[in-house]
Backbone as CSV, one residue per row, in Angstrom:
resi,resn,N_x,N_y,N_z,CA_x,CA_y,CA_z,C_x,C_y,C_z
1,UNK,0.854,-1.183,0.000,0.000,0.000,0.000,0.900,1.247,0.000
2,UNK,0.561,2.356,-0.672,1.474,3.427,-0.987,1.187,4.386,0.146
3,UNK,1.346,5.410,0.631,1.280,6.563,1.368,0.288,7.176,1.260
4,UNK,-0.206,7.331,0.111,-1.418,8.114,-0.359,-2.827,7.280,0.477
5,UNK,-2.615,5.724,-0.385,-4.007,5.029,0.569,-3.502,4.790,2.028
6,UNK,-3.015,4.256,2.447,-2.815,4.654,3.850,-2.778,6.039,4.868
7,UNK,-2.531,7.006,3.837,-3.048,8.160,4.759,-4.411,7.999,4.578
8,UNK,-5.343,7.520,3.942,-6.486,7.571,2.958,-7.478,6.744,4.195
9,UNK,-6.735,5.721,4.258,-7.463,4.222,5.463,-7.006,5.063,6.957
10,UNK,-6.322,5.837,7.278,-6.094,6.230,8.664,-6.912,7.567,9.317
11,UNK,-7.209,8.077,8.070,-8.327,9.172,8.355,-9.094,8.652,8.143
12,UNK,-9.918,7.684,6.993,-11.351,7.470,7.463,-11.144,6.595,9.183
13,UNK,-9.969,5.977,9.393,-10.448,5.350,10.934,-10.184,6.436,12.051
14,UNK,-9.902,7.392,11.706,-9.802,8.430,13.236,-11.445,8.860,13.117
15,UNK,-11.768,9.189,11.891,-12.345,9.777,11.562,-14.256,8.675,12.391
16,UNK,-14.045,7.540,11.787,-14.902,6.852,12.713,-15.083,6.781,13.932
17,UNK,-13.945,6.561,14.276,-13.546,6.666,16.029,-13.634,8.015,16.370
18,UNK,-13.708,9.474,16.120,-14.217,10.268,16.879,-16.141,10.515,16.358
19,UNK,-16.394,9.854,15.532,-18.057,9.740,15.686,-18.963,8.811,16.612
20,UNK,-17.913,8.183,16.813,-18.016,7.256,18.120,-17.890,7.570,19.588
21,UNK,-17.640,8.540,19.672,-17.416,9.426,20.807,-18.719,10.091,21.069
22,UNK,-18.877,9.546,22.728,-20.373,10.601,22.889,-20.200,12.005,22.975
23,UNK,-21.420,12.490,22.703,-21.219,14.384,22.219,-20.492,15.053,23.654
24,UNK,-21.550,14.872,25.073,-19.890,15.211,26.195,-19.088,14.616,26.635
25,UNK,-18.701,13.618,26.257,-17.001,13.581,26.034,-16.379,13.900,25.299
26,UNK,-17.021,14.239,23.755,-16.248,14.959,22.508,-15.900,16.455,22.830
27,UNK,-16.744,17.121,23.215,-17.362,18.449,23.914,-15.812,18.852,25.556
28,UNK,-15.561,17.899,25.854,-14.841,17.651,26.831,-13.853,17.911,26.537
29,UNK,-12.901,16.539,25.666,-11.830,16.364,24.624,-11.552,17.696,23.769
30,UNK,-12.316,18.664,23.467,-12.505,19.372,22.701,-11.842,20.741,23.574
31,UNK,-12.549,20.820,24.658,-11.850,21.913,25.987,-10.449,21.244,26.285
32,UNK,-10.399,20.340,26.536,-9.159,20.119,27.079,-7.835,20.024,25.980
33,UNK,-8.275,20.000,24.812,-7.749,20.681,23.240,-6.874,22.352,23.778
34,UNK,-8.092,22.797,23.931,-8.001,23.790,23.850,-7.125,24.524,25.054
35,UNK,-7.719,24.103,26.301,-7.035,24.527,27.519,-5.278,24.188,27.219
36,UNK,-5.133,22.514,26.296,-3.827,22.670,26.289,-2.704,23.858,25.590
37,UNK,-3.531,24.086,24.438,-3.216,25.249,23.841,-2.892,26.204,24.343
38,UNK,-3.751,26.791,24.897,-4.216,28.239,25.936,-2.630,28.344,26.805
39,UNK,-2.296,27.335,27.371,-1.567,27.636,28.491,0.160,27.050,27.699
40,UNK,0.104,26.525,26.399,1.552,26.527,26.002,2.235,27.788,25.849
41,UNK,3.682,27.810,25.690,4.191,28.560,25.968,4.137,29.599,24.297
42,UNK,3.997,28.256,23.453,4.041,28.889,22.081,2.710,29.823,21.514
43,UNK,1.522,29.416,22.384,0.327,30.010,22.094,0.472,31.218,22.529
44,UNK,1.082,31.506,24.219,1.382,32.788,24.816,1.838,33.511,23.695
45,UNK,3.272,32.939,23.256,3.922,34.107,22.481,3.755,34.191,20.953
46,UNK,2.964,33.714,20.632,2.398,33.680,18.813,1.747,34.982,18.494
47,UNK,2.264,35.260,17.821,1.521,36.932,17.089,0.770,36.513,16.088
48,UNK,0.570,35.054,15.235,0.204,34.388,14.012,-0.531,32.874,14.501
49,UNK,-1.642,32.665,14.730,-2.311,31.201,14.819,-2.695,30.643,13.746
50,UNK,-2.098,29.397,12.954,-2.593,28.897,11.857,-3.624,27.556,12.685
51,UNK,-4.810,27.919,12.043,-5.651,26.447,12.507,-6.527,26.269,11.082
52,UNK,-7.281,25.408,11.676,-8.596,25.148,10.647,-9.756,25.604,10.831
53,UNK,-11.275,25.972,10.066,-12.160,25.979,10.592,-12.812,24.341,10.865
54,UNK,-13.093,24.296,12.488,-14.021,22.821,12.247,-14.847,22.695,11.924
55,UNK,-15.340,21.348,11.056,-16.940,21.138,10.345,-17.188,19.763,11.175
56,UNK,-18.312,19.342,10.884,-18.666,17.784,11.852,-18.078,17.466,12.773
57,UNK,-17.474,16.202,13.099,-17.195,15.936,14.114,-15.644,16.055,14.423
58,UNK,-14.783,17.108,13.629,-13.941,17.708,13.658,-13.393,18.238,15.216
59,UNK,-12.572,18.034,15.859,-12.204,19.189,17.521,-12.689,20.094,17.328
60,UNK,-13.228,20.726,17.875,-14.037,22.274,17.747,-12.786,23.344,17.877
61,UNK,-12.643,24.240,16.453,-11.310,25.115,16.931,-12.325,26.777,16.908
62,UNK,-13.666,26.921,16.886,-14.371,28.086,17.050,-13.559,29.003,18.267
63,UNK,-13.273,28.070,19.683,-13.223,29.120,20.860,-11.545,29.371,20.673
64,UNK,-11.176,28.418,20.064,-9.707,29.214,19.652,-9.326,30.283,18.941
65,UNK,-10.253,29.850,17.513,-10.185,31.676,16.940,-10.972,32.861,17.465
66,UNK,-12.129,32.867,18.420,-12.206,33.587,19.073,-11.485,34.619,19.911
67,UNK,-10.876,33.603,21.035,-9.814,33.743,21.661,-8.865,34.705,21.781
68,UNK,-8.276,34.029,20.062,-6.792,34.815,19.286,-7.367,36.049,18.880
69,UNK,-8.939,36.110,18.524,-9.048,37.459,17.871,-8.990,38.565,19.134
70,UNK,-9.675,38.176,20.091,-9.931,38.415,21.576,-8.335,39.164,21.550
71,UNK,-7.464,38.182,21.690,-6.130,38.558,22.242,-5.146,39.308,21.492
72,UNK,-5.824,39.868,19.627,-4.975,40.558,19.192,-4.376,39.965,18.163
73,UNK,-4.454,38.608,18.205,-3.738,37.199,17.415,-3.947,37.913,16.242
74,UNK,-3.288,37.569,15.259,-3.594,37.117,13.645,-3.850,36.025,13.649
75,UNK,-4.991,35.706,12.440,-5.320,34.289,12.703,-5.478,33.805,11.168
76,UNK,-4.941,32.495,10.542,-5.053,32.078,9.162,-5.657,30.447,9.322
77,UNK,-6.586,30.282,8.392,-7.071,28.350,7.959,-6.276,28.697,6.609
78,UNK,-6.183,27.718,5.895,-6.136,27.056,4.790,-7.316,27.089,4.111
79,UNK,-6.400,26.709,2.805,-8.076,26.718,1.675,-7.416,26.143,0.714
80,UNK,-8.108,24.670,0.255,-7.309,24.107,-0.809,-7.597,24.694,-2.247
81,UNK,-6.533,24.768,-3.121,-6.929,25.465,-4.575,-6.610,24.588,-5.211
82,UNK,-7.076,24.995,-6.362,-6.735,23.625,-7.796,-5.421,22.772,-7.921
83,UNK,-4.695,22.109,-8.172,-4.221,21.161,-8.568,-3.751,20.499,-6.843
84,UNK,-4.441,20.678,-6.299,-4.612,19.952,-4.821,-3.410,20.796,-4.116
85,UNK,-3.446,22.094,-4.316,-2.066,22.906,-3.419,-2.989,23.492,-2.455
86,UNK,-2.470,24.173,-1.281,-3.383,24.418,-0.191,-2.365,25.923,0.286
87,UNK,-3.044,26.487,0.712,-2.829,28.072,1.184,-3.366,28.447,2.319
88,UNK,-3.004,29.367,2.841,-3.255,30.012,4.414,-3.970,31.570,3.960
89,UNK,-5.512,31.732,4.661,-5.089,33.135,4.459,-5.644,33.300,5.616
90,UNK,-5.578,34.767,6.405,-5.775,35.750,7.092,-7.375,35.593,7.253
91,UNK,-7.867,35.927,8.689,-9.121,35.848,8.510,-9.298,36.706,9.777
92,UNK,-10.413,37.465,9.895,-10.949,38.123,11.354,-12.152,38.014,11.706
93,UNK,-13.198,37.002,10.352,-14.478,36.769,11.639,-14.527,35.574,10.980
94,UNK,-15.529,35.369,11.467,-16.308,34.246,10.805,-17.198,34.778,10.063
95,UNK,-17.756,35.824,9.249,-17.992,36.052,8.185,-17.284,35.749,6.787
């Protein structure tokens, strides 16, 4: 098996296994995500947060970009473009 399907078979199985997760313990897992964040040393001193927006049963990263906007952060997701290359841009709401 090449790299490609095996990254391919390892996300659909995380991906099962956190739908399998009841909503408060996901909800839980999800704070304690976050709290770890909050209190690293690299989050303190980041002027730039690259994350994702979450969809489904994704870690919830909403109270993180909050947060960063809260705190002044710059904040960038990704956005994949055509020939499967992926980019960061800048964002300040969720609009």
């Amino acid at each position: 098996m090449d790299i490609a399907n095996e990254k391919k078979l390892l996300r659909k199985e995380m991906k099962a296994l956190r739908k399998s997760i009841p909503q408060n313990e996901k909800e839980s897992l999800d704070r304690r995500i976050q709290e770890n964040l909050f209190s690293s040393e690299f989050y303190r001193n980041a002027q730039l947060i690259l994350t994702f927006i979450s969809v489904g049963d994704e870690p919830d990263t909403r109270n993180i970009l909050r947060r960063a906007w809260k705190e002044g952060k710059l904040t960038a997701v990704p956005r994949c473009l055509p020939d499967h290359k992926m980019s960061f841009f800048i964002i300040e709401s969720f609009d």
